[in-house]
N, C-alpha and C positions, 0 to 999 in steps of 0.2 A: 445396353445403353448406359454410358460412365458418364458423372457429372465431375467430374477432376476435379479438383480447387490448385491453387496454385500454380497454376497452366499458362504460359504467355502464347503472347500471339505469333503465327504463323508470320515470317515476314513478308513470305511471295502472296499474301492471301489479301488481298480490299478488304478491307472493314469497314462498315458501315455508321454511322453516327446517330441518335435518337434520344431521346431525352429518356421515354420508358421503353423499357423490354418486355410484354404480356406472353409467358409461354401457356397455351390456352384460351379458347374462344367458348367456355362455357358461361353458365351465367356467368360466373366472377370474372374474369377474363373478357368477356364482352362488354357488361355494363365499365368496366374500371378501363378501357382501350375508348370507349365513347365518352364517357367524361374527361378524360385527357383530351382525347381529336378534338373535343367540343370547346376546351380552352385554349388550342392551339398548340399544343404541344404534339412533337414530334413521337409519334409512336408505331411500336412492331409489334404485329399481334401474329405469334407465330399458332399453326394449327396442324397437330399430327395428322388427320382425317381430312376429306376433300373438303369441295363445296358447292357438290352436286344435288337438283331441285328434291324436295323432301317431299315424300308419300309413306301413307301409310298401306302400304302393301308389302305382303312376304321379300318379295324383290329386292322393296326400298328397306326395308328395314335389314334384311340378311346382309347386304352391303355397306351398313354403317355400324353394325352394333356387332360387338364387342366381347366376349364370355370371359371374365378370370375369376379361375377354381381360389376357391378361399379355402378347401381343406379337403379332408376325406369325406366318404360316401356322397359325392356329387355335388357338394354343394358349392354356389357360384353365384355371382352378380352379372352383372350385365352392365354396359356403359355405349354411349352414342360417341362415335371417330368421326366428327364431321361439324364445319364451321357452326356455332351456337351450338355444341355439345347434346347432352343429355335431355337437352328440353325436346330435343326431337322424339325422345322414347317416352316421356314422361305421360304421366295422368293428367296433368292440368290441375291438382290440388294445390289449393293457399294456405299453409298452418302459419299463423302469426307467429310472428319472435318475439321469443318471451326474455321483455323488455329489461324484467326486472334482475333475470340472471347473468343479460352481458354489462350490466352495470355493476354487479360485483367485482366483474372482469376488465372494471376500468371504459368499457364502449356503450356509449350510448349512442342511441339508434330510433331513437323518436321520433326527429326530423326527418330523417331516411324514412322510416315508415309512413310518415302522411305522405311525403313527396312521390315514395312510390303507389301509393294510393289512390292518390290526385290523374297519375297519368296512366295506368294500368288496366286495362280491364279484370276488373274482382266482382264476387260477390256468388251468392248461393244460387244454382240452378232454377229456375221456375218449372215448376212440377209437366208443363208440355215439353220439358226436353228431359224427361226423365223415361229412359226404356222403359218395358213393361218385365225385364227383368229384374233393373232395381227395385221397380214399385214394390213386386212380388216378394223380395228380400224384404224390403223395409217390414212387411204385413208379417211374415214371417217372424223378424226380429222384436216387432212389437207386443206383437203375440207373448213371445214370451217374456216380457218385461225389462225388455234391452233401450236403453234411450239412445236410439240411433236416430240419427241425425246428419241432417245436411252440411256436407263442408263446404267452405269458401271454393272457388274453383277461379283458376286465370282462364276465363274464357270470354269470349266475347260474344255475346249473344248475339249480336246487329246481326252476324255471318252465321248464322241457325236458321235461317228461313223456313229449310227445308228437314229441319233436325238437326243430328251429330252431324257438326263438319270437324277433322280434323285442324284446319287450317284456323280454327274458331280460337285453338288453344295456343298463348303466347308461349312464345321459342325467342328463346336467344339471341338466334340469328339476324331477326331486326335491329338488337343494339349493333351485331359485328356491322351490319351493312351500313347502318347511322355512322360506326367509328368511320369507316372507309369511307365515304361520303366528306368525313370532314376531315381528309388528308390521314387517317390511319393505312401504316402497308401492310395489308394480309399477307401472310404467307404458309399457303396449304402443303399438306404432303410435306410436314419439315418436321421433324425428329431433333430434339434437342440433347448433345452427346454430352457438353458439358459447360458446368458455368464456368464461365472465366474469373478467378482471383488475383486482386493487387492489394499482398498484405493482409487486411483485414475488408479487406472489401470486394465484393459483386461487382464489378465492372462490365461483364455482359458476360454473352452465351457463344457457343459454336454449335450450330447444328447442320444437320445435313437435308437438302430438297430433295425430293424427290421428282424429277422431270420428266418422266415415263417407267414403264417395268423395268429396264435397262440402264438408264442414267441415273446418275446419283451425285447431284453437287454440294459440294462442302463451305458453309458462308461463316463467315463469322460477324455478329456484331455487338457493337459497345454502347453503352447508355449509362444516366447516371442513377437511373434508378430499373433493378428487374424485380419482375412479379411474376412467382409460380402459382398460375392458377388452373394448374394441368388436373386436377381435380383430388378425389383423396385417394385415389389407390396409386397416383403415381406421384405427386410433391412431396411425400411423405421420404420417396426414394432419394427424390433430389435432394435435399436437407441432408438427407444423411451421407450422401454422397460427398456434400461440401464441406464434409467436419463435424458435422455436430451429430455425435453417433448414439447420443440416448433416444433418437427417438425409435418410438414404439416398448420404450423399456416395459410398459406394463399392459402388451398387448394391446386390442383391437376390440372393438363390437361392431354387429353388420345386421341387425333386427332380422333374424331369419324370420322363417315364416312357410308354411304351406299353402295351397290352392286346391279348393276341393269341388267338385261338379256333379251336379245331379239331374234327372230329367224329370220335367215339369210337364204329362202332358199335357195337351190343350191351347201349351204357353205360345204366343205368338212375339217370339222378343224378336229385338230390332238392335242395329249400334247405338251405342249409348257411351256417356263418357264417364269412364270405370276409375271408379273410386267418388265419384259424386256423395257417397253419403255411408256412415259408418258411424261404429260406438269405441270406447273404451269398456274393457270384460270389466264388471264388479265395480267394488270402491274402494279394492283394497291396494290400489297402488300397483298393481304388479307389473303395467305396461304388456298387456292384453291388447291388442287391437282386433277388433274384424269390421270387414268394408267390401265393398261391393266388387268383385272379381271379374267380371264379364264383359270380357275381349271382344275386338273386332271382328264382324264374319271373316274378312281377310285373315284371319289369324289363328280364330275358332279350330277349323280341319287342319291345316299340318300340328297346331300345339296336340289333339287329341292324336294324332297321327303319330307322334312323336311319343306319346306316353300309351299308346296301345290301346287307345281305351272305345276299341270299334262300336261300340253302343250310341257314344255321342257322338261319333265323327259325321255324321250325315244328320245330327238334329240339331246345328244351330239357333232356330228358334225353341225347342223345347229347354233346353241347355240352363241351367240354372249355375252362379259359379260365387262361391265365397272368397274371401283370403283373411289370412291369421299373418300377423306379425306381431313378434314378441322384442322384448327390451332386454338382450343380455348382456350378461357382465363383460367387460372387458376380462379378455386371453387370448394363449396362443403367441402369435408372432409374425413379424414381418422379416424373412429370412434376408442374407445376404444378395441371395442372387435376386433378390425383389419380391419371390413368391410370398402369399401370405398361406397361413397354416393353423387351423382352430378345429377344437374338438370343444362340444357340450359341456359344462357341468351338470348336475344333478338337478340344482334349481332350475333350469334352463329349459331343459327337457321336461320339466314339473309342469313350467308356461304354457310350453308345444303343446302339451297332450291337454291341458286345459281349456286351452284355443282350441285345439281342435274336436274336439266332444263339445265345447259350445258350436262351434260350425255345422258342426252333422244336424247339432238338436234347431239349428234354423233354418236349413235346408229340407229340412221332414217337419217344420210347421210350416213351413211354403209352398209344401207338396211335391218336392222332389222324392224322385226313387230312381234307385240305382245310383248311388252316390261312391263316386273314385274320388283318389286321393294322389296328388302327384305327389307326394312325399316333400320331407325337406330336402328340395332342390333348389331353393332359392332366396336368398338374401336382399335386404335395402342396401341403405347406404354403410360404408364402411366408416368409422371415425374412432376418435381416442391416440390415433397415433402422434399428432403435433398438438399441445396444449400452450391455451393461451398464459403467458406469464411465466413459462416452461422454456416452451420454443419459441412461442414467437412475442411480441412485449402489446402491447393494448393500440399502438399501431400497426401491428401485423409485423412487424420487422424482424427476425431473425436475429442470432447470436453475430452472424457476417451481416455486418452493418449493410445498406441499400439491396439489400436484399428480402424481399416479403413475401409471404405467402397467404393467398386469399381466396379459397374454395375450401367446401366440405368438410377437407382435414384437418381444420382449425375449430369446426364447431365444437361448443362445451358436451362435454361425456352426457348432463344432466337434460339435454334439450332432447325434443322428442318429436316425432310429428315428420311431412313431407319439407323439406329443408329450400325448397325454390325459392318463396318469398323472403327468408331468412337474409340467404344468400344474397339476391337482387340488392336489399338492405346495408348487409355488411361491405359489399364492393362501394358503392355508393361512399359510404364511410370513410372507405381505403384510401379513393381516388379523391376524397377533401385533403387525406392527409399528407398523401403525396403530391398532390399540386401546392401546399403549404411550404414543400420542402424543394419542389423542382423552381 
Protein backbone atom coordinates (compact mmCIF):
# COMPACT_ATOMS: atom_id res chain seq x y z
CA UNK A 1 0.00 0.00 0.00
CA UNK A 2 1.80 3.59 -1.31
CA UNK A 3 0.60 6.92 -0.07
CA UNK A 4 2.52 8.97 -3.10
CA UNK A 5 2.43 12.69 -2.55
CA UNK A 6 2.69 14.56 -5.41
CA UNK A 7 0.38 12.46 -7.68
CA UNK A 8 -2.14 14.06 -10.01
CA UNK A 9 -5.19 12.92 -10.94
CA UNK A 10 -6.07 10.09 -13.42
CA UNK A 11 -7.95 12.09 -16.15
CA UNK A 12 -10.33 8.98 -17.51
CA UNK A 13 -11.08 8.42 -13.71
CA UNK A 14 -14.59 10.51 -11.99
CA UNK A 15 -13.65 12.08 -9.04
CA UNK A 16 -15.64 12.58 -6.41
CA UNK A 17 -16.23 15.93 -4.33
CA UNK A 18 -16.56 16.14 -0.28
CA UNK A 19 -15.86 18.60 1.98
CA UNK A 20 -13.94 15.81 4.43
CA UNK A 21 -12.16 12.58 3.60
CA UNK A 22 -12.24 10.08 7.03
CA UNK A 23 -9.86 7.25 5.92
CA UNK A 24 -11.07 4.97 8.97
CA UNK A 25 -14.29 4.25 10.83
CA UNK A 26 -12.67 3.68 14.31
CA UNK A 27 -13.46 5.59 17.21
CA UNK A 28 -11.68 8.61 15.86
CA UNK A 29 -12.79 8.16 12.35
CA UNK A 30 -16.42 7.57 13.37
CA UNK A 31 -17.05 10.05 16.04
CA UNK A 32 -15.12 12.96 13.63
CA UNK A 33 -17.55 11.39 10.13
CA UNK A 34 -20.83 12.03 12.61
CA UNK A 35 -20.03 15.36 13.83
CA UNK A 36 -19.35 16.66 10.33
CA UNK A 37 -22.74 14.51 8.68
CA UNK A 38 -24.40 16.08 11.86
CA UNK A 39 -23.35 19.76 10.52
CA UNK A 40 -24.06 19.04 7.23
CA UNK A 41 -21.12 18.58 5.70
CA UNK A 42 -20.33 16.57 2.91
CA UNK A 43 -18.35 13.54 4.12
CA UNK A 44 -16.42 10.03 2.93
CA UNK A 45 -15.75 7.64 5.51
CA UNK A 46 -13.81 5.17 3.86
CA UNK A 47 -13.41 1.55 5.79
CA UNK A 48 -10.57 -1.10 4.92
CA UNK A 49 -12.77 -4.13 6.77
CA UNK A 50 -16.55 -4.83 6.01
CA UNK A 51 -19.73 -4.16 7.77
CA UNK A 52 -21.01 -7.30 8.56
CA UNK A 53 -23.33 -7.95 12.02
CA UNK A 54 -20.89 -8.18 15.03
CA UNK A 55 -20.79 -11.37 17.43
CA UNK A 56 -18.80 -12.42 19.85
CA UNK A 57 -18.00 -15.77 18.82
CA UNK A 58 -14.67 -17.64 17.48
CA UNK A 59 -16.41 -17.24 13.74
CA UNK A 60 -17.21 -13.60 14.33
CA UNK A 61 -14.33 -12.48 15.69
CA UNK A 62 -11.61 -14.73 13.42
CA UNK A 63 -13.32 -12.75 10.45
CA UNK A 64 -12.55 -9.29 11.62
CA UNK A 65 -9.45 -9.30 13.64
CA UNK A 66 -6.39 -8.79 12.54
CA UNK A 67 -2.64 -10.06 14.03
CA UNK A 68 0.57 -7.64 13.29
CA UNK A 69 3.90 -9.19 14.57
CA UNK A 70 5.65 -6.23 16.35
CA UNK A 71 9.00 -8.15 16.51
CA UNK A 72 10.73 -11.35 17.46
CA UNK A 73 9.65 -14.24 19.63
CA UNK A 74 5.89 -13.97 18.87
CA UNK A 75 4.98 -11.03 19.93
CA UNK A 76 1.92 -9.15 18.16
CA UNK A 77 -1.29 -6.97 18.68
CA UNK A 78 -4.26 -7.49 17.36
CA UNK A 79 -6.76 -4.90 15.68
CA UNK A 80 -10.69 -5.20 14.42
CA UNK A 81 -11.09 -4.78 10.07
CA UNK A 82 -14.57 -3.77 10.24
CA UNK A 83 -16.98 -0.67 10.23
CA UNK A 84 -16.41 1.02 14.08
CA UNK A 85 -13.04 -0.52 14.33
CA UNK A 86 -11.56 -1.89 17.42
CA UNK A 87 -14.33 -1.37 19.71
CA UNK A 88 -15.72 -4.55 18.36
CA UNK A 89 -12.75 -6.47 20.13
CA UNK A 90 -12.23 -4.26 22.97
CA UNK A 91 -13.08 -4.82 26.91
CA UNK A 92 -15.50 -1.98 27.29
CA UNK A 93 -12.94 -0.09 29.80
CA UNK A 94 -13.11 3.97 30.44
CA UNK A 95 -9.63 5.44 31.66
CA UNK A 96 -10.15 9.27 31.77
CA UNK A 97 -8.01 11.66 29.82
CA UNK A 98 -5.75 13.10 31.80
CA UNK A 99 -6.79 16.48 31.16
CA UNK A 100 -4.03 18.20 32.58
CA UNK A 101 -1.25 16.63 30.01
CA UNK A 102 -3.07 17.36 26.66
CA UNK A 103 -3.12 20.94 27.94
CA UNK A 104 0.50 21.13 27.88
CA UNK A 105 0.11 19.96 24.44
CA UNK A 106 -1.92 22.94 23.61
CA UNK A 107 -5.64 20.67 23.67
CA UNK A 108 -8.10 21.02 25.97
CA UNK A 109 -10.70 18.57 26.34
CA UNK A 110 -12.84 19.39 29.15
CA UNK A 111 -15.87 20.08 27.29
CA UNK A 112 -15.39 17.02 25.22
CA UNK A 113 -15.37 15.14 28.37
CA UNK A 114 -18.59 16.22 30.08
CA UNK A 115 -20.32 16.04 26.54
CA UNK A 116 -19.19 12.66 26.16
CA UNK A 117 -20.22 11.84 29.52
CA UNK A 118 -23.64 13.26 29.41
CA UNK A 119 -24.43 10.96 26.44
CA UNK A 120 -22.49 7.74 26.90
CA UNK A 121 -23.23 5.01 28.88
CA UNK A 122 -20.21 5.10 31.94
CA UNK A 123 -19.72 4.09 35.08
CA UNK A 124 -18.35 1.26 37.42
CA UNK A 125 -20.01 -2.16 37.21
CA UNK A 126 -22.47 -3.19 40.12
CA UNK A 127 -21.17 -6.03 41.82
CA UNK A 128 -24.42 -8.63 40.36
CA UNK A 129 -22.64 -8.19 37.06
CA UNK A 130 -19.52 -9.16 38.24
CA UNK A 131 -18.43 -13.06 37.45
CA UNK A 132 -17.46 -15.15 40.21
CA UNK A 133 -14.17 -15.17 38.53
CA UNK A 134 -13.50 -11.62 38.94
CA UNK A 135 -15.03 -11.65 42.50
CA UNK A 136 -12.43 -14.39 43.20
CA UNK A 137 -9.42 -12.23 41.73
CA UNK A 138 -10.40 -9.36 43.64
CA UNK A 139 -10.37 -11.67 47.14
CA UNK A 140 -7.24 -12.81 45.94
CA UNK A 141 -5.63 -9.39 45.17
CA UNK A 142 -6.92 -7.99 48.39
CA UNK A 143 -5.58 -10.66 50.25
CA UNK A 144 -2.51 -9.62 49.50
CA UNK A 145 -2.60 -5.91 49.93
CA UNK A 146 -3.13 -4.88 46.29
CA UNK A 147 -5.86 -1.94 45.87
CA UNK A 148 -7.71 -3.28 43.23
CA UNK A 149 -10.30 -1.59 42.09
CA UNK A 150 -13.30 -1.14 39.86
CA UNK A 151 -12.90 0.61 36.55
CA UNK A 152 -15.21 2.83 34.71
CA UNK A 153 -16.51 0.41 31.89
CA UNK A 154 -18.74 1.80 28.52
CA UNK A 155 -21.37 -0.45 29.29
CA UNK A 156 -24.75 -0.13 29.43
CA UNK A 157 -26.27 -1.77 32.09
CA UNK A 158 -30.28 -1.26 31.05
CA UNK A 159 -29.08 -4.36 28.27
CA UNK A 160 -27.77 -6.84 31.36
CA UNK A 161 -30.89 -8.17 32.42
CA UNK A 162 -29.84 -11.32 32.12
CA UNK A 163 -25.82 -10.68 32.94
CA UNK A 164 -22.84 -10.12 30.46
CA UNK A 165 -24.38 -9.09 27.09
CA UNK A 166 -21.76 -8.31 24.63
CA UNK A 167 -23.97 -5.87 22.77
CA UNK A 168 -24.11 -3.98 26.46
CA UNK A 169 -20.58 -2.59 25.59
CA UNK A 170 -20.48 0.70 23.36
CA UNK A 171 -18.78 0.17 19.71
CA UNK A 172 -18.09 2.69 17.32
CA UNK A 173 -20.11 1.52 14.94
CA UNK A 174 -23.31 3.55 16.35
CA UNK A 175 -21.45 6.72 15.45
CA UNK A 176 -20.52 5.28 11.72
CA UNK A 177 -24.31 4.42 11.45
CA UNK A 178 -25.41 8.12 13.08
CA UNK A 179 -22.63 9.63 10.32
CA UNK A 180 -24.66 7.68 7.33
CA UNK A 181 -27.94 8.40 8.57
CA UNK A 182 -27.02 12.03 8.27
CA UNK A 183 -25.83 11.85 4.59
CA UNK A 184 -22.23 10.48 5.34
CA UNK A 185 -20.85 7.80 2.31
CA UNK A 186 -19.52 4.62 3.79
CA UNK A 187 -17.33 3.00 1.77
CA UNK A 188 -16.28 -0.65 2.94
CA UNK A 189 -13.59 -3.06 1.67
CA UNK A 190 -11.56 0.29 0.20
CA UNK A 191 -7.99 0.34 0.77
CA UNK A 192 -6.42 3.59 0.55
CA UNK A 193 -3.17 3.64 -2.00
CA UNK A 194 -2.36 7.21 -1.85
CA UNK A 195 -2.98 10.70 -0.79
CA UNK A 196 -3.28 12.92 -3.52
CA UNK A 197 -0.83 16.27 -3.27
CA UNK A 198 -1.18 19.84 -4.75
CA UNK A 199 1.99 21.52 -3.72
CA UNK A 200 1.80 21.77 -0.13
CA UNK A 201 -1.43 20.38 0.31
CA UNK A 202 -3.77 17.02 0.82
CA UNK A 203 -6.19 17.40 -1.69
CA UNK A 204 -7.74 13.87 -1.29
CA UNK A 205 -6.95 10.09 -1.70
CA UNK A 206 -7.16 7.30 -4.28
CA UNK A 207 -8.09 4.13 -3.23
CA UNK A 208 -9.11 0.94 -4.40
CA UNK A 209 -12.92 -0.96 -3.50
CA UNK A 210 -13.13 -4.02 -3.20
CA UNK A 211 -16.47 -5.46 -4.99
CA UNK A 212 -16.09 -9.16 -4.55
CA UNK A 213 -12.75 -11.75 -4.24
CA UNK A 214 -12.26 -10.95 -7.91
CA UNK A 215 -13.16 -7.17 -8.71
CA UNK A 216 -11.31 -4.51 -7.62
CA UNK A 217 -12.18 -0.86 -8.41
CA UNK A 218 -9.97 2.04 -8.46
CA UNK A 219 -12.01 5.64 -7.24
CA UNK A 220 -10.44 8.62 -6.56
CA UNK A 221 -11.69 11.44 -4.37
CA UNK A 222 -11.04 15.05 -3.60
CA UNK A 223 -12.15 17.07 -0.38
CA UNK A 224 -10.80 20.13 1.30
CA UNK A 225 -10.13 18.72 4.14
CA UNK A 226 -8.62 14.58 4.92
CA UNK A 227 -8.30 12.78 8.17
CA UNK A 228 -6.14 9.67 8.71
CA UNK A 229 -7.78 8.08 11.30
CA UNK A 230 -6.76 4.44 10.13
CA UNK A 231 -5.62 3.97 13.62
CA UNK A 232 -1.88 3.74 14.99
CA UNK A 233 -0.24 0.97 13.27
CA UNK A 234 -1.24 2.26 10.07
CA UNK A 235 -1.39 6.58 9.95
CA UNK A 236 1.78 6.36 11.15
CA UNK A 237 2.74 4.77 7.57
CA UNK A 238 0.67 7.22 5.79
CA UNK A 239 2.59 10.37 7.19
CA UNK A 240 5.51 9.05 6.19
CA UNK A 241 4.59 8.12 3.05
CA UNK A 242 3.46 11.85 2.28
CA UNK A 243 6.98 13.39 3.18
CA UNK A 244 7.43 13.71 6.28
CA UNK A 245 9.88 10.92 6.93
CA UNK A 246 10.97 11.45 10.89
CA UNK A 247 8.27 9.79 11.96
CA UNK A 248 8.91 6.99 14.22
CA UNK A 249 12.47 8.58 14.55
CA UNK A 250 12.72 7.42 18.16
CA UNK A 251 10.79 4.14 18.02
CA UNK A 252 7.53 2.88 19.40
CA UNK A 253 5.93 1.52 22.86
CA UNK A 254 3.11 -1.20 22.66
CA UNK A 255 2.48 -2.05 26.71
CA UNK A 256 3.33 -5.80 26.23
CA UNK A 257 2.07 -7.83 28.82
CA UNK A 258 1.25 -11.65 29.62
CA UNK A 259 -1.86 -13.83 30.45
CA UNK A 260 -1.66 -16.22 33.09
CA UNK A 261 -4.47 -19.19 33.99
CA UNK A 262 -4.96 -21.24 36.69
CA UNK A 263 -7.71 -23.72 38.07
CA UNK A 264 -9.85 -22.89 40.81
CA UNK A 265 -11.63 -26.00 41.83
CA UNK A 266 -15.09 -25.69 42.93
CA UNK A 267 -15.19 -22.37 40.95
CA UNK A 268 -18.40 -21.99 39.13
CA UNK A 269 -17.42 -18.84 36.71
CA UNK A 270 -19.65 -17.43 34.19
CA UNK A 271 -18.87 -14.61 31.19
CA UNK A 272 -18.20 -11.65 32.73
CA UNK A 273 -16.88 -8.49 31.19
CA UNK A 274 -12.98 -8.73 31.33
CA UNK A 275 -10.93 -6.16 32.59
CA UNK A 276 -14.03 -4.73 34.90
CA UNK A 277 -11.57 -4.28 37.71
CA UNK A 278 -7.73 -4.04 38.37
CA UNK A 279 -4.68 -2.37 40.24
CA UNK A 280 -1.58 -0.45 39.52
CA UNK A 281 1.77 -2.87 41.00
CA UNK A 282 3.25 -0.66 44.07
CA UNK A 283 3.89 3.13 44.31
CA UNK A 284 6.66 3.25 42.64
CA UNK A 285 5.73 4.46 39.41
CA UNK A 286 6.84 1.70 37.29
CA UNK A 287 3.63 1.28 35.15
CA UNK A 288 2.80 -2.18 36.48
CA UNK A 289 -0.69 -3.08 35.57
CA UNK A 290 -2.81 -6.39 36.56
CA UNK A 291 -6.68 -6.85 35.82
CA UNK A 292 -8.94 -9.20 35.29
CA UNK A 293 -8.16 -11.73 32.29
CA UNK A 294 -11.08 -13.84 31.90
CA UNK A 295 -12.32 -14.47 28.46
CA UNK A 296 -15.53 -15.49 27.00
CA UNK A 297 -16.62 -19.28 27.20
CA UNK A 298 -16.75 -18.70 23.15
CA UNK A 299 -13.20 -17.98 23.37
CA UNK A 300 -11.96 -19.85 26.62
CA UNK A 301 -11.22 -23.52 24.43
CA UNK A 302 -9.63 -22.65 21.15
CA UNK A 303 -7.34 -19.81 23.24
CA UNK A 304 -6.22 -22.90 25.53
CA UNK A 305 -6.35 -24.94 22.55
CA UNK A 306 -4.04 -22.74 20.79
CA UNK A 307 -1.43 -22.46 23.76
CA UNK A 308 -1.62 -26.34 24.50
CA UNK A 309 -2.62 -25.99 27.78
CA UNK A 310 -4.92 -29.43 27.82
CA UNK A 311 -5.70 -29.09 31.58
CA UNK A 312 -7.85 -26.00 31.21
CA UNK A 313 -9.44 -26.64 27.90
CA UNK A 314 -12.52 -28.48 29.24
CA UNK A 315 -12.66 -26.37 32.62
CA UNK A 316 -14.03 -23.16 31.72
CA UNK A 317 -15.82 -22.64 34.88
CA UNK A 318 -12.94 -23.63 37.14
CA UNK A 319 -10.50 -21.30 34.94
CA UNK A 320 -8.99 -18.60 36.80
CA UNK A 321 -7.12 -15.88 34.26
CA UNK A 322 -4.96 -12.67 35.29
CA UNK A 323 -3.21 -10.16 32.75
CA UNK A 324 0.11 -8.02 33.37
CA UNK A 325 0.73 -5.17 31.20
CA UNK A 326 3.68 -3.15 31.54
CA UNK A 327 4.71 0.66 30.32
CA UNK A 328 7.80 0.37 28.13
CA UNK A 329 10.20 2.65 26.86
CA UNK A 330 9.94 3.75 23.44
CA UNK A 331 12.38 1.52 20.72
CA UNK A 332 12.87 -0.40 17.93
CA UNK A 333 11.31 0.91 14.67
CA UNK A 334 8.79 1.29 12.03
CA UNK A 335 10.62 -0.20 8.98
CA UNK A 336 10.25 0.98 5.36
CA UNK A 337 8.15 -1.71 4.13
CA UNK A 338 5.79 -0.75 7.17
CA UNK A 339 6.73 -3.71 9.44
CA UNK A 340 7.23 -2.77 12.98
CA UNK A 341 10.33 -4.29 14.97
CA UNK A 342 11.19 -4.24 18.81
CA UNK A 343 13.13 -6.09 21.13
CA UNK A 344 13.10 -5.58 25.20
CA UNK A 345 15.60 -3.62 27.12
CA UNK A 346 16.65 -4.79 30.50
CA UNK A 347 14.24 -2.34 32.44
CA UNK A 348 11.49 -3.73 30.51
CA UNK A 349 11.84 -7.24 31.08
CA UNK A 350 12.72 -6.02 35.10
CA UNK A 351 8.52 -4.92 34.78
CA UNK A 352 7.57 -8.42 32.86
CA UNK A 353 9.00 -10.57 35.59
CA UNK A 354 7.82 -8.26 38.23
CA UNK A 355 4.23 -8.38 36.93
CA UNK A 356 4.35 -11.53 36.48
CA UNK A 357 5.56 -13.14 40.13
CA UNK A 358 2.83 -10.71 41.38
CA UNK A 359 0.26 -12.49 39.06
CA UNK A 360 1.20 -16.08 40.24
CA UNK A 361 1.22 -14.77 43.97
CA UNK A 362 -2.71 -13.77 43.16
CA UNK A 363 -3.68 -16.54 41.52
CA UNK A 364 -2.37 -18.89 44.52
CA UNK A 365 -4.18 -16.61 47.07
CA UNK A 366 -7.43 -17.19 44.98
CA UNK A 367 -6.78 -20.83 45.03
CA UNK A 368 -5.72 -21.40 41.84
CA UNK A 369 -3.48 -24.52 40.93
CA UNK A 370 -1.81 -25.50 37.93
CA UNK A 371 -1.07 -22.11 36.83
CA UNK A 372 0.31 -21.62 32.83
CA UNK A 373 1.66 -18.84 31.39
CA UNK A 374 1.10 -17.77 27.63
CA UNK A 375 4.15 -16.00 27.45
CA UNK A 376 4.88 -12.55 26.15
CA UNK A 377 2.73 -13.01 23.20
CA UNK A 378 0.85 -10.10 23.38
CA UNK A 379 0.85 -6.25 23.17
CA UNK A 380 -1.77 -2.98 23.85
CA UNK A 381 -1.91 -0.38 21.98
CA UNK A 382 1.16 0.73 19.78
CA UNK A 383 2.07 4.63 20.20
CA UNK A 384 5.00 7.27 20.26
CA UNK A 385 5.33 7.13 16.48
CA UNK A 386 3.44 10.66 15.48
CA UNK A 387 4.00 13.37 18.40
CA UNK A 388 1.85 16.18 19.12
CA UNK A 389 3.89 19.45 18.08
CA UNK A 390 6.20 17.15 16.16
CA UNK A 391 3.95 15.89 13.51
CA UNK A 392 1.13 17.04 14.00
CA UNK A 393 0.33 20.91 15.55
CA UNK A 394 -2.45 21.06 18.67
CA UNK A 395 -5.18 20.85 15.78
CA UNK A 396 -4.02 17.67 14.68
CA UNK A 397 -2.71 18.95 11.33
CA UNK A 398 0.23 17.72 9.71
CA UNK A 399 3.41 19.33 8.26
CA UNK A 400 0.99 19.04 4.53
CA UNK A 401 -1.31 21.50 5.34
CA UNK A 402 -5.29 19.98 5.40
CA UNK A 403 -4.18 17.13 6.27
CA UNK A 404 -4.66 15.46 9.95
CA UNK A 405 -4.38 12.72 11.67
CA UNK A 406 -6.70 11.71 14.57
CA UNK A 407 -6.39 8.18 16.27
CA UNK A 408 -4.13 6.30 18.81
CA UNK A 409 -0.89 7.51 16.99
CA UNK A 410 -1.09 10.89 18.24
CA UNK A 411 -1.65 10.07 21.93
CA UNK A 412 1.23 11.57 24.22
CA UNK A 413 4.13 8.90 25.08
CA UNK A 414 3.28 9.94 28.89
CA UNK A 415 -0.67 8.77 28.93
CA UNK A 416 -1.38 5.45 30.16
CA UNK A 417 -4.49 3.52 30.75
CA UNK A 418 -7.28 1.96 28.04
CA UNK A 419 -7.28 4.80 25.34
CA UNK A 420 -11.28 4.67 24.09
CA UNK A 421 -12.61 7.37 26.14
CA UNK A 422 -9.54 9.43 25.28
CA UNK A 423 -10.02 8.91 21.87
CA UNK A 424 -14.09 9.50 21.61
CA UNK A 425 -12.80 12.97 23.47
CA UNK A 426 -10.08 14.00 21.15
CA UNK A 427 -12.07 13.45 17.70
CA UNK A 428 -14.88 15.34 19.23
CA UNK A 429 -12.00 18.16 19.43
CA UNK A 430 -10.82 17.58 15.87
CA UNK A 431 -14.19 17.66 14.24
CA UNK A 432 -14.84 21.41 16.23
CA UNK A 433 -11.63 22.32 14.59
CA UNK A 434 -12.34 21.39 11.43
CA UNK A 435 -15.91 22.52 10.93
CA UNK A 436 -14.11 25.98 12.02
CA UNK A 437 -12.15 25.76 9.11
CA UNK A 438 -14.59 23.87 6.48
Amino acid sequence: MKHLTHASADPGREVREFDAIVVGSGTCGATIARELSRAGKRVLLLERGGNAPLKETLGGIVAIADTVKLGAGGLSTVRALTAGGSTALYFGVATEPPLDLFRTHGIELADELAAVRAELPMGQLPDTLLSPQACRLREGAVALGHDWRKHEMLVDVSRCASGYAYEAKWKARRYVEDAVHDGATLVTHATVERIVVDGTRAVGVVYRERRSPIQRVVREARARKVVLAAGELASPQMVRECGIRDVGARGFYCHPGYALYGVVPGMRGTDGFVGSMGCVLGESGDGIELGDANVARALHRPMMLGGLHWRHLRAFPETLGIGVKVSDAPGGQLRADGHFHKRFGRDDQLKLDKGRQAAVAVLRAAGAKHIVDFGLTSAGRVGGLLRIGEHVDARLETRLRDLHVCDGSVLPDEMRGTPTLTLVCLARYAARHLLAAL
